[in-house]
Backbone as CSV, one residue per row, in Angstrom:
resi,resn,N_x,N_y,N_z,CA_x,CA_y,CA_z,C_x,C_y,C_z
1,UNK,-5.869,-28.917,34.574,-6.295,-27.532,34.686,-7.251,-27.234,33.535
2,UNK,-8.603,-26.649,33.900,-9.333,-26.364,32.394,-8.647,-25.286,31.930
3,UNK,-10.018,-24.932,30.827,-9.545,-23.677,29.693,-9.852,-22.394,30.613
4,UNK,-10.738,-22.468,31.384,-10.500,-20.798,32.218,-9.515,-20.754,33.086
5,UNK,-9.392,-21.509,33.870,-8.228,-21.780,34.955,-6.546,-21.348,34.452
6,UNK,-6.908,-21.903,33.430,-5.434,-22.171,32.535,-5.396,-20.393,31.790
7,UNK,-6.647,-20.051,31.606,-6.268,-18.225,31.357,-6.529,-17.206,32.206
8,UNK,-7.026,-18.049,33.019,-7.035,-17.126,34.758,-5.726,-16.949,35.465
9,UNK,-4.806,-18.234,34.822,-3.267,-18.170,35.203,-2.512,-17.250,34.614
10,UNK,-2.903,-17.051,33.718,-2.318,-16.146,31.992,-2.742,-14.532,32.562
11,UNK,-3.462,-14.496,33.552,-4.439,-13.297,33.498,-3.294,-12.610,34.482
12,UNK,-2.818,-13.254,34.964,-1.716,-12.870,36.558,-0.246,-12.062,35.856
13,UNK,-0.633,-10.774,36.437,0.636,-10.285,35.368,1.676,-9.600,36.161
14,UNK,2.599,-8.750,36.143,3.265,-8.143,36.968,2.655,-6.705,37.168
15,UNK,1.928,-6.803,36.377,1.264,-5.402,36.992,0.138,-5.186,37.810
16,UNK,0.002,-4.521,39.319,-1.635,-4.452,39.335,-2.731,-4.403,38.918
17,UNK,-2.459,-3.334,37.990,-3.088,-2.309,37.368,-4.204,-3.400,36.575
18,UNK,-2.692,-3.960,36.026,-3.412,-4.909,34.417,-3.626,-6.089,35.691
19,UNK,-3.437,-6.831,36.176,-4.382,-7.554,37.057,-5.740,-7.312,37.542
20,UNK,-5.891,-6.860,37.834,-7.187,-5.977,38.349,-8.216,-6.225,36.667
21,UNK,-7.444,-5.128,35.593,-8.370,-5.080,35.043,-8.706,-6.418,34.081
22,UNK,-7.517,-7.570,33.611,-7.822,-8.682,33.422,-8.876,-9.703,34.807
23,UNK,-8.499,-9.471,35.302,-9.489,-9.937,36.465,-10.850,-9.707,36.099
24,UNK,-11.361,-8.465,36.084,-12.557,-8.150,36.170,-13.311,-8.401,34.730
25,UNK,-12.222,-8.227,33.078,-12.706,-9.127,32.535,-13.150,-10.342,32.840
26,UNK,-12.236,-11.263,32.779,-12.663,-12.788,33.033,-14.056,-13.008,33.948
27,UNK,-14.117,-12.402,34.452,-15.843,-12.256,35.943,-16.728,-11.815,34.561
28,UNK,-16.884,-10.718,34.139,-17.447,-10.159,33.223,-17.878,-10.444,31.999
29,UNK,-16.488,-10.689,31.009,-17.246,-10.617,29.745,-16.644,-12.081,29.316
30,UNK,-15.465,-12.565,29.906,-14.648,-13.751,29.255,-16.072,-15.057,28.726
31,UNK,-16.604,-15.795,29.879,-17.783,-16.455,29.447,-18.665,-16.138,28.287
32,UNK,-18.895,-15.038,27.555,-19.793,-14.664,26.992,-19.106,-14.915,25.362
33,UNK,-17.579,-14.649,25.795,-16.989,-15.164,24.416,-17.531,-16.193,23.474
34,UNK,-17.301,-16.115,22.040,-17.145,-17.436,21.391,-16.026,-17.821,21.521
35,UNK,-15.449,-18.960,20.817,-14.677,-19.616,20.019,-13.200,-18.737,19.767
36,UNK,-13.600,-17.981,18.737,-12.848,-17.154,18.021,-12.330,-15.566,19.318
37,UNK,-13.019,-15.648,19.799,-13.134,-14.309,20.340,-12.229,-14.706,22.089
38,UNK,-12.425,-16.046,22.192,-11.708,-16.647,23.448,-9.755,-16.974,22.603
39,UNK,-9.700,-16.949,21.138,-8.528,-17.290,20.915,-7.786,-15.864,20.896
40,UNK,-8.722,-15.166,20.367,-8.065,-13.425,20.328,-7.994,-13.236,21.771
41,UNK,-8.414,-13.290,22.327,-8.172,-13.087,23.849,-6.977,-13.674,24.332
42,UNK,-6.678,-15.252,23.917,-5.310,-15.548,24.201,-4.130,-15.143,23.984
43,UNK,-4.353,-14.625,22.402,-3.071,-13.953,21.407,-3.144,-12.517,22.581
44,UNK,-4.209,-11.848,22.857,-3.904,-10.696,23.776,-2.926,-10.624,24.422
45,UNK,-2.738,-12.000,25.020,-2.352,-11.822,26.514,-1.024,-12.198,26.064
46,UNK,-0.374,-12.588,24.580,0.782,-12.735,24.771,1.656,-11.481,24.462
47,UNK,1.208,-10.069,24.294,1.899,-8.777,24.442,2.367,-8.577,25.996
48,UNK,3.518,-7.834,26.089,4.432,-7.646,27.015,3.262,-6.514,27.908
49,UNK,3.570,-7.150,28.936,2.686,-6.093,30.528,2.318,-4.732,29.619
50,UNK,3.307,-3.670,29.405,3.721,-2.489,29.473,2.336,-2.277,28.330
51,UNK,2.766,-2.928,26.844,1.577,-2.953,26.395,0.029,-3.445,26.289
52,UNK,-0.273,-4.258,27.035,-1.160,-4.776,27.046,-1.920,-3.793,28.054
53,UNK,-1.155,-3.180,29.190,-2.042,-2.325,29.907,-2.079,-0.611,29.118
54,UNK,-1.447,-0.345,28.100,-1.240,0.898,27.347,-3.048,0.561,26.143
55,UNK,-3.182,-0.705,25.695,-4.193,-1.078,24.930,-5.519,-0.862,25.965
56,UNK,-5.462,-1.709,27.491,-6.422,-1.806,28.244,-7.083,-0.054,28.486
57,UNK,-6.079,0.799,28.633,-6.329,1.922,29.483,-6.407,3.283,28.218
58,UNK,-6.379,2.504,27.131,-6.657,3.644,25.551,-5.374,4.748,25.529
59,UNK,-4.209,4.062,26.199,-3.167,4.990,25.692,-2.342,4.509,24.287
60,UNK,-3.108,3.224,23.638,-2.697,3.134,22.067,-3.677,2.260,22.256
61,UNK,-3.675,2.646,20.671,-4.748,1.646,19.808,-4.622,0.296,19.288
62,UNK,-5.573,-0.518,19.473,-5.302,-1.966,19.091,-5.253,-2.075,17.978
63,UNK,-4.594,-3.419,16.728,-4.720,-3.428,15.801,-6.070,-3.797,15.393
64,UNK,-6.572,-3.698,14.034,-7.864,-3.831,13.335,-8.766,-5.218,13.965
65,UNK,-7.960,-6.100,14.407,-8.450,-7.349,14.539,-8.929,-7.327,16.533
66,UNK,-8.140,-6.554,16.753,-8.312,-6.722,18.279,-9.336,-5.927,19.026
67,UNK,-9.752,-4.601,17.794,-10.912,-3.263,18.830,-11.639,-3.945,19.393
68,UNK,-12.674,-4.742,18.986,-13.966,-5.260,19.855,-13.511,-5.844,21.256
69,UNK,-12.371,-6.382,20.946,-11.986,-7.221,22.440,-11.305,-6.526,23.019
70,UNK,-11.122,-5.650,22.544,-9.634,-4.220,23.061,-11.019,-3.198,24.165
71,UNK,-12.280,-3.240,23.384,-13.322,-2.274,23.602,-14.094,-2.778,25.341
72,UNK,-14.595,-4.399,24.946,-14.701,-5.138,25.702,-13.933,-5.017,26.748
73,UNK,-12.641,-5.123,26.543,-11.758,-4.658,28.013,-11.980,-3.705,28.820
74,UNK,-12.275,-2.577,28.198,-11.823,-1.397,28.242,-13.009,-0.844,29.351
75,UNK,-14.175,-1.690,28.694,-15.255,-1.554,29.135,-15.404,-2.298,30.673
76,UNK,-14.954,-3.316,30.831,-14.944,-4.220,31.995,-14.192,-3.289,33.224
77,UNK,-13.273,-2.619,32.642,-12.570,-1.968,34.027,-13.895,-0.708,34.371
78,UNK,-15.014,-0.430,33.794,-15.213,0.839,34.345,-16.574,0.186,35.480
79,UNK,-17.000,1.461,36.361,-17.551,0.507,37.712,-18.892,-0.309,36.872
80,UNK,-19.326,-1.281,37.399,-21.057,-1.321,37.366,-21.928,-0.354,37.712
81,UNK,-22.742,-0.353,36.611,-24.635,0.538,36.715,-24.564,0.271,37.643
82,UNK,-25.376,1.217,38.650,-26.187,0.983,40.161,-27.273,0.849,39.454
């Protein structure tokens, strides 16, 4: 299994909600990552559903290390420019 596959699996959560909007990251911004910014993305995904979609949807704030990729998310769920 590669390295996207293997966090495309990671991406599958019990929630729609946060499915959907991990989904539409990974299409979006995941590729564009570096290095560093693909490992913060992993540590993301190991917070429990409840929070990880409370961070995605700005009902709490990420810690200092996570805004840009917290922002990035946040950003991926809203529609595309026409």
């Amino acid at each position: 299994m590669g390295d996207v596959d293997r966090v495309r699996w990671r991406c599958r959560r019990g929630l729609l909600e946060l499915d959907l909007v991990l989904g539409e990251f990974l299409e979006r911004c995941y590729g564009g990552l570096d290095a560093d910014g693909r490992r913060l993305f992993d540590e993301l995904l190991e917070q429990p559903d409840n929070d990880l979609l409370d961070l995605a949807m700005g009902r709490s704030e990420p810690p200092p290390r996570y805004r840009a990729l917290v922002a990035m998310l946040r950003g991926a769920g809203e529609p595309a420019p026409m």
